[in-house]
N, C-alpha and C positions, 0 to 999 in steps of 0.2 A: 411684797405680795401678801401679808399678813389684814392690809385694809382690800382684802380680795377675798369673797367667799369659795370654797372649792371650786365649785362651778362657775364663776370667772376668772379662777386662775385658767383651769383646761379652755375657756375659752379662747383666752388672749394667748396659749401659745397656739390650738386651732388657729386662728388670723397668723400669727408670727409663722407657722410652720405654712399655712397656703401661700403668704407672701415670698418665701424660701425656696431659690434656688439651689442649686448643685454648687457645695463649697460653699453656702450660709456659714457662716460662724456667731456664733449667740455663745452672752456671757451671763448669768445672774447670780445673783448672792438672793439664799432663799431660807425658808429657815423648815426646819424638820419639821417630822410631825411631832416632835419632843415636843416643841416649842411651844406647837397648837396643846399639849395636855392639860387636863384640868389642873394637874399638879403644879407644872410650868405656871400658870396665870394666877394661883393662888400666890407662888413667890414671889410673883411682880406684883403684886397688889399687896401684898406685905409691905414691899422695896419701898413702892411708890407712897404706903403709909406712912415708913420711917423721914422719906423725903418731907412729907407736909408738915410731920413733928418738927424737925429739924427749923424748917424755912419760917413757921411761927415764932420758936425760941430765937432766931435770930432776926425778929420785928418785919418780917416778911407777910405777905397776904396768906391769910388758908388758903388754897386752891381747890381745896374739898377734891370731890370724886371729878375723874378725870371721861367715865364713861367709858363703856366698851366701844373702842374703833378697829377693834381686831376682831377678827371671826376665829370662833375655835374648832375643831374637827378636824377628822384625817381628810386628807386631800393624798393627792396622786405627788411622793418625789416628784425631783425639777428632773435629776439626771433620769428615772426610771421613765419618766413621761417621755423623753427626747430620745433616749431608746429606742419606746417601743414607736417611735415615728421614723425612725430611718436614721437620726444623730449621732453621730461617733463620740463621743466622750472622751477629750481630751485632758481634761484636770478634773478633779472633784474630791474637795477638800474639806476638811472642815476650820473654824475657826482656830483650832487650839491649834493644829499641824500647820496653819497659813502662817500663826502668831510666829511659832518655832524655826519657821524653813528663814524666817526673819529678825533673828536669833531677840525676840519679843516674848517678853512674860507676863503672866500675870500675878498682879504683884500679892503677896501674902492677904490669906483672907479674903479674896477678891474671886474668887474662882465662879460664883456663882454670874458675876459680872459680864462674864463672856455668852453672849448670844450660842441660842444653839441653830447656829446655820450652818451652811454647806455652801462652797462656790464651785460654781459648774461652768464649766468651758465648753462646748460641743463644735462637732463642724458636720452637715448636711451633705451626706456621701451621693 
């Protein structure tokens, strides 16, 4: 959902939610609005700095800039949106709690590594 501008995320669950009968169930993995933050997209553009360092010292191509394919801004949560549509909210998680319930870690140093999303489950009452 992140190569989705606010306004066709809401749209495509509009479509998904008129297609939706009684007992629909929908699943996405989506990411916060952390994620959308200017602060968030600063660290990834850091990350992805380090990465092109790297891949040159190891006789690899530059890849230079990757370009923005992401849209940033708030948008409407996945689970709040399904909510206010009539969706029951059956799981909604985030990743570090998905990692743990799977007894999965993130390994030392690495903490920034984990996306900031959410997986949402719903069922159309």
């Amino acid at each position: 959902m992140p190569y989705l501008t606010a306004e066709a995320q809401d749209l495509l669950f509009d479509r998904v939610q008129s297609l939706s009968a009684a007992g629909s169930r929908v699943a996405v993995e989506a990411f916060t609005n952390e994620f959308f933050s200017q602060d968030s997209f600063a660290r990834r553009e850091e990350q992805m700095d380090r990465y092109r360092e790297v891949a040159v010292k190891l006789g690899g191509k530059d890849i230079g800039e990757s370009g923005d394919l992401l849209y940033e801004g708030e948008r409407t949560e996945v689970a709040d949106w399904l909510r206010a549509y009539g969706w029951a909210i059956t799981t909604e998680t985030n990743a570090h709690d998905l990692m743990a319930a799977s007894n999965r870690a993130v390994p030392p140093g690495l903490d920034n590594a984990v996306p900031e999303s959410v997986f949402v489950e719903g069922r159309l009452g």
